[in-house]
C-alpha positions in Angstrom: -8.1 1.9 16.4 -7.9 -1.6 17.7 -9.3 -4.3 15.1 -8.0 -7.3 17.4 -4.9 -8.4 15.6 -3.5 -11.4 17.3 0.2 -13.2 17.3 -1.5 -16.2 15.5 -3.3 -14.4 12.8 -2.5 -14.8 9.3 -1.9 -12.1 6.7 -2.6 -12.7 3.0 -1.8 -10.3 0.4 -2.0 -10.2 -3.3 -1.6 -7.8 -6.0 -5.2 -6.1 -8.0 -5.5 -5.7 -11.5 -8.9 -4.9 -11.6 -11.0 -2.8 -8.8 -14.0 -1.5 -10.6 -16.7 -3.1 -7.6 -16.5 -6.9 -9.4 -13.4 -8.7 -7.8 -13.9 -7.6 -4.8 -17.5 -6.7 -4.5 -18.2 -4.0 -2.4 -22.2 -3.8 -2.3 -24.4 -3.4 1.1 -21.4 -2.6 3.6 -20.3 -6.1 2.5 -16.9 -7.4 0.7 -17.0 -10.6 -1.1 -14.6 -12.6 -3.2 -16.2 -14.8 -5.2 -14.0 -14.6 -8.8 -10.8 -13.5 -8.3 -7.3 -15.5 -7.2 -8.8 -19.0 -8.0 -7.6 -21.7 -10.4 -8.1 -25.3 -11.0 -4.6 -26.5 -10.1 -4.6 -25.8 -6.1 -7.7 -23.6 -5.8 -5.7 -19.9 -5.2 -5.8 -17.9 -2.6 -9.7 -18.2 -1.9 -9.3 -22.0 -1.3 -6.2 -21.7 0.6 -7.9 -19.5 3.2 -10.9 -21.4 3.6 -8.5 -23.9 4.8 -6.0 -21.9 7.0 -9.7 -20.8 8.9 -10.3 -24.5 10.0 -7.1 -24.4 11.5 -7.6 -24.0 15.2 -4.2 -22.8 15.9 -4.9 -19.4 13.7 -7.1 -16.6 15.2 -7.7 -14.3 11.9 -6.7 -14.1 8.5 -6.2 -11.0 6.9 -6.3 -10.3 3.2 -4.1 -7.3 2.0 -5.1 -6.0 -1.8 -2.4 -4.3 -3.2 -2.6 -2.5 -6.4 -0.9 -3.8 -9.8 1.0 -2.0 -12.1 -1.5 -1.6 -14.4 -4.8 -1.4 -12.1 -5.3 2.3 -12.9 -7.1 1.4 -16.0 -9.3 -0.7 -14.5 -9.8 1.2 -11.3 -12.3 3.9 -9.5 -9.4 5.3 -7.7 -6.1 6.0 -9.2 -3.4 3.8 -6.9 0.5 3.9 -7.7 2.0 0.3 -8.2 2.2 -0.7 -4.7 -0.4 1.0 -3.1 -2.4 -0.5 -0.2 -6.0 -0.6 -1.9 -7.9 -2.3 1.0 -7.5 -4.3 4.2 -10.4 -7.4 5.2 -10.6 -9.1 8.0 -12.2 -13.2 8.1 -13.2 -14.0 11.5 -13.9 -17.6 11.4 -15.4 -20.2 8.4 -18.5 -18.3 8.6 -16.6 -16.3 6.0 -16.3 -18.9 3.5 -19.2 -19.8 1.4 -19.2 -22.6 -0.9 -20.7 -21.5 -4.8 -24.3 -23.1 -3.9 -24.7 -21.2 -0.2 -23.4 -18.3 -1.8 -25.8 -18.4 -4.2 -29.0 -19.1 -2.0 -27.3 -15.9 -0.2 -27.5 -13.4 -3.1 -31.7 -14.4 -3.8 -32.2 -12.4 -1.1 -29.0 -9.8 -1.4 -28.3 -9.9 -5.6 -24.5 -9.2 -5.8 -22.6 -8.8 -9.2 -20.2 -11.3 -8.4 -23.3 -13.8 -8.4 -22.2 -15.4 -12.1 -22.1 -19.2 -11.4 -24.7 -21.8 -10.9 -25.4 -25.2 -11.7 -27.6 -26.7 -14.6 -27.7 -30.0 -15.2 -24.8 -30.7 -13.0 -22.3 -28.4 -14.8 -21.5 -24.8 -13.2 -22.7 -22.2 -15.8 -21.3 -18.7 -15.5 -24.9 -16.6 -15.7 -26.0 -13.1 -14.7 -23.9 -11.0 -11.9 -21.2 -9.6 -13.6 -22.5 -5.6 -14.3 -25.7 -5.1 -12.9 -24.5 -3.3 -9.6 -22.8 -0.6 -8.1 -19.4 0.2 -9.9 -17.4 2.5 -11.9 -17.8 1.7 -15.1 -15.1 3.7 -16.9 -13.5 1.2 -19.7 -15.0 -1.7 -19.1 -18.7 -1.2 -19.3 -17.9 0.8 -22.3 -16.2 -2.3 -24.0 -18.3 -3.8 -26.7 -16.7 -7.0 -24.7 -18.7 -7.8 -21.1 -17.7 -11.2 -20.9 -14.0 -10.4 -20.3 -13.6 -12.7 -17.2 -12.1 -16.0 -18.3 -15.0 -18.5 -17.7 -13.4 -21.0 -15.5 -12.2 -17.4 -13.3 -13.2 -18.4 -10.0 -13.4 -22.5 -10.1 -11.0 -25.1 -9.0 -12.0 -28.6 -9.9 -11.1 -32.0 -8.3 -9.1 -34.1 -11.0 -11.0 -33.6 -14.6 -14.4 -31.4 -14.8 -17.0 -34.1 -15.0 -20.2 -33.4 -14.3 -20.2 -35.2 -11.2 -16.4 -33.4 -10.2 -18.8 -29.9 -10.6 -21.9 -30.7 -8.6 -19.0 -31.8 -6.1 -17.1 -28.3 -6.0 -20.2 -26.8 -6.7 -21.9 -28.1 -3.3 -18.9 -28.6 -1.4 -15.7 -26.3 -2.0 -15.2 -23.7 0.6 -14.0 -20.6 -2.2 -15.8 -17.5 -1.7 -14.8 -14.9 0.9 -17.4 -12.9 2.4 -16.9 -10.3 5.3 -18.3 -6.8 6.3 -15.0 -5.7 8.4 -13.1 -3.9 5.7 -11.1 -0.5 5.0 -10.4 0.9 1.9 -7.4 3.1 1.9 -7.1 6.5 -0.5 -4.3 6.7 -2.8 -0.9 7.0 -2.0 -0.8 4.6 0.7 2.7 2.6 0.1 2.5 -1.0 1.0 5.3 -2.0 3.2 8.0 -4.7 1.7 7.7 -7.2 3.9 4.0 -7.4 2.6 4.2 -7.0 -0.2 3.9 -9.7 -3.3 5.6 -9.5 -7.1 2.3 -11.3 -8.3 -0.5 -13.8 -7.3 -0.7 -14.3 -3.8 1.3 -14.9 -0.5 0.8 -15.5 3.3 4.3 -17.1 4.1 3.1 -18.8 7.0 6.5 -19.1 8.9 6.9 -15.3 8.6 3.4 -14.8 9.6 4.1 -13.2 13.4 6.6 -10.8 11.7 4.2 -10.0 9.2 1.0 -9.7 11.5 3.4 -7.1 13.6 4.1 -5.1 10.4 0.6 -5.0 9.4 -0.4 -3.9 13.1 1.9 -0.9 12.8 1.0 0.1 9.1 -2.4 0.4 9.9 -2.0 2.7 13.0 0.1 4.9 11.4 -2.5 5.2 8.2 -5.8 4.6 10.0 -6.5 8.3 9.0 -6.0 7.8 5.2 -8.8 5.1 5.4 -11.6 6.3 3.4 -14.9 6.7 5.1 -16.7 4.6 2.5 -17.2 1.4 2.1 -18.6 1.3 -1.1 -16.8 3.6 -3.9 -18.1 2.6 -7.2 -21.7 4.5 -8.6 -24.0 2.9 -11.2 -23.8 3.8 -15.0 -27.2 3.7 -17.3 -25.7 1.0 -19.1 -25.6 -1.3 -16.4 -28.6 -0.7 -14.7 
């Protein structure tokens, strides 16, 4: 299977704790990250490849979601530490939404990761979060739904002033959306030279040695790529 890899592509990988449909979204044959690997000091991985896509000199980007330690208990499949859990593919900076187009997205296309907007010139978190498609084992049955920190997803310029928000609010590039994505079944070992200890990499001046790694693991486990592209089923609580 040829998915147009490229000498000046860009691999990112990071490691999961979490994969119960939220962060990422799988919903509609579409992937989104809109809450995961962000922060105020530098924006995270979301922010950094929003900016690697303007960069003419890079073909694709690639984001490689590896499983935690610890992402079985939060998980609809059960991955070993170091498992591949999915591969997605960003094309170009059609891919990266900023918090107000993805929101005018989701009226038409309602997405659980859908939990910011703006009120008075302050981003509110509001709605989303568990009222899709997911597996709901442990943490729907929480008495705790609100387990997201509440700044999750947002990187602010200097001090969060209400003008600072309307500006990341309106302007940031930080949520990744794609439909080219393959979610692996368990077992799939990630190999070293992709792999992260925590947060996020892409190691730019590795990144031909890395693109030819991730070229060869996916031909040799193109067949353990599962033919869904949505695994998590609804609950009655969070209908």
């Amino acid at each position: 299977m040829d998915l147009g890899f490229t000498n000046n592509d860009l691999v990112f990988s990071y490691k999961l704790t979490h994969f119960t449909g939220f962060a990422p979204c799988m919903c509609n044959d579409e992937l989104s990250l809109a809450c995961c690997k962000g922060n105020k000091k530098n924006g995270g991985m979301r922010v950094s490849i929003s900016k690697k896509i303007d960069n003419p000199s890079k073909k694709n980007i690639w984001i490689l979601g590896i499983a935690g330690k610890f992402l079985n208990k939060y998980s609809v499949i059960e991955y070993d530490g170091g498992n591949v859990v999915y591969l997605a593919k960003i094309t170009n900076e059609e891919n990266v939404l900023t918090l107000k187009e993805y929101r005018e997205k989701c009226v038409s296309s309602p997405r659980r990761d859908n939990i910011y907007c703006l009120e008075g010139g302050i981003i509110v978190r509001k709605g989303g979060c568990f009222s899709d498609d997911h597996k709901c084992k442990d943490v729907c049955e929480s008495e705790d739904n609100d387990y997201l920190p509440k700044d999750c997803s947002l990187f602010y310029y200097g001090e969060s002033s209400a003008h600072n928000q309307k500006r990341v609010f309106d302007e940031l590039k930080q949520i990744i959306v794609t439909k080219e994505y393959w979610i692996f079944e368990k077992g799939v070992k990630c190999p070293e030279i992709l792999d992260v200890k925590r947060g996020y990499a892409y190691k730019e001046k590795e990144s031909n040695s890395r693109v030819e790694c991730l070229v060869q693991f996916f031909e040799e486990n193109y067949d353990r790529v599962l033919d869904i592209k949505n695994p998590f089923v609804k609950c009655d609580r969070c209908r």
